[in-house]
N, C-alpha and C positions, 0 to 999 in steps of 0.2 A: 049774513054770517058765513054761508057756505061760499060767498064769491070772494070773501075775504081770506078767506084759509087757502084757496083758488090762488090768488093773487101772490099771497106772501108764499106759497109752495111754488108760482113759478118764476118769482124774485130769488127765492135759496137756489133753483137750480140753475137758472144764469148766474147768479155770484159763483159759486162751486165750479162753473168752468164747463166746457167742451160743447156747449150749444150756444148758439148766435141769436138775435131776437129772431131773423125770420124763421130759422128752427124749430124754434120755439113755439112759434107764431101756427106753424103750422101743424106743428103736433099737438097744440092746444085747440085750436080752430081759433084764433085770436089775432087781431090784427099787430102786427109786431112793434108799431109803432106806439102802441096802448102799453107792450109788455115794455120797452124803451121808458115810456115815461114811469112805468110804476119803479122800476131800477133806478130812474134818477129820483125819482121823489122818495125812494127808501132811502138810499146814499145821501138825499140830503136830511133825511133828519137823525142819522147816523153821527153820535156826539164825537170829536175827535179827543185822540187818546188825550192821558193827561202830560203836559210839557217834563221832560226829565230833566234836570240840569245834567251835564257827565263834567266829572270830578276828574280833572288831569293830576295822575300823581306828582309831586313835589319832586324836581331833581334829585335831591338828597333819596329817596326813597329808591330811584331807582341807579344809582351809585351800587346802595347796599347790598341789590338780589344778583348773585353772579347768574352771567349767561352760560348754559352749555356749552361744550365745545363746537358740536354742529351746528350752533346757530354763528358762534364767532365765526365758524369755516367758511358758511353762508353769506355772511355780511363782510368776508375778504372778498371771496367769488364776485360776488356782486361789484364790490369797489375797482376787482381788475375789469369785469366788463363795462363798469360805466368808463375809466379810463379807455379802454381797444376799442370803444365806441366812438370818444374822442375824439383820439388817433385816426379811425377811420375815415370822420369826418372830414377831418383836418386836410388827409391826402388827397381826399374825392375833391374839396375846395383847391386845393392846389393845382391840380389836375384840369380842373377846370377852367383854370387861370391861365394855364399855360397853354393847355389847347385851344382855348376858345369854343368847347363844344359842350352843351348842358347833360351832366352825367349822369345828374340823378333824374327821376322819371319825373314828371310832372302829374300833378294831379288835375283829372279830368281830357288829357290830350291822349289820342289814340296812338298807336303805333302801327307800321304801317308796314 
C-alpha cells in the first residue's frame, strides 16, 4: 500500500511538470526507467475525454449579430495586407524572371 501511494505520488509529480524521469529517478533512488513505465501505464489506463460534437452556427445567425467597428477595421487591415502580399509576390516573381537570379532565399541552403 505504502509503494503504491509511492508510485502514484511520483506519477503526479512527472505529470505536473518540471522533472524528467532521471530526475526523478534519482531524487527517489528509483531507476527512471520503472518511473517511465508507471507514467505510461497511468496514461494508458487514463479514459479519454468524452467526444463533443461543435455546433457551427447557421449563416443566417451570424448575418444577424453586427460586428464592431474595430473588428470590421481589422478584417479591412488584413484584406489590404493579404493584397500588398500578393503584389509583393508578384514583383519578387517577376524580377525574377527577368534577372534570372533566385530572390527569395531557399530553405535549407546557406549563404555565403
Amino acid at each position: 500500500m505504502k509503494e503504491r501511494k509511492l508510485r502514484e505520488r511520483i506519477v503526479a509529480e512527472y505529470l505536473l511538470g518540471g522533472l524528467s524521469y532521471r530526475m526523478l529517478g534519482e531524487k527517489h533512488g528509483i531507476n527512471f526507467y520503472q518511473i517511465r513505465r508507471w507514467v505510461l501505464k497511468h496514461q494508458g489506463q487514463m479514459k479519454s475525454p468524452p467526444k463533443v460534437k461543435s455546433v457551427k452556427p447557421s449563416p443566417d445567425l451570424q448575418r444577424d449579430v453586427p460586428l464592431p467597428s474595430d473588428v470590421k477595421e481589422l478584417q479591412a487591415q488584413l484584406l489590404r495586407a493579404r493584397l500588398e502580399n500578393e503584389v509583393l509576390l508578384e514583383v519578387i516573381k517577376i524580377a525574377e524572371e527577368e534577372t534570372g537570379i533566385p530572390i527569395r532565399k531557399k530553405a535549407g541552403t546557406r549563404q555565403s
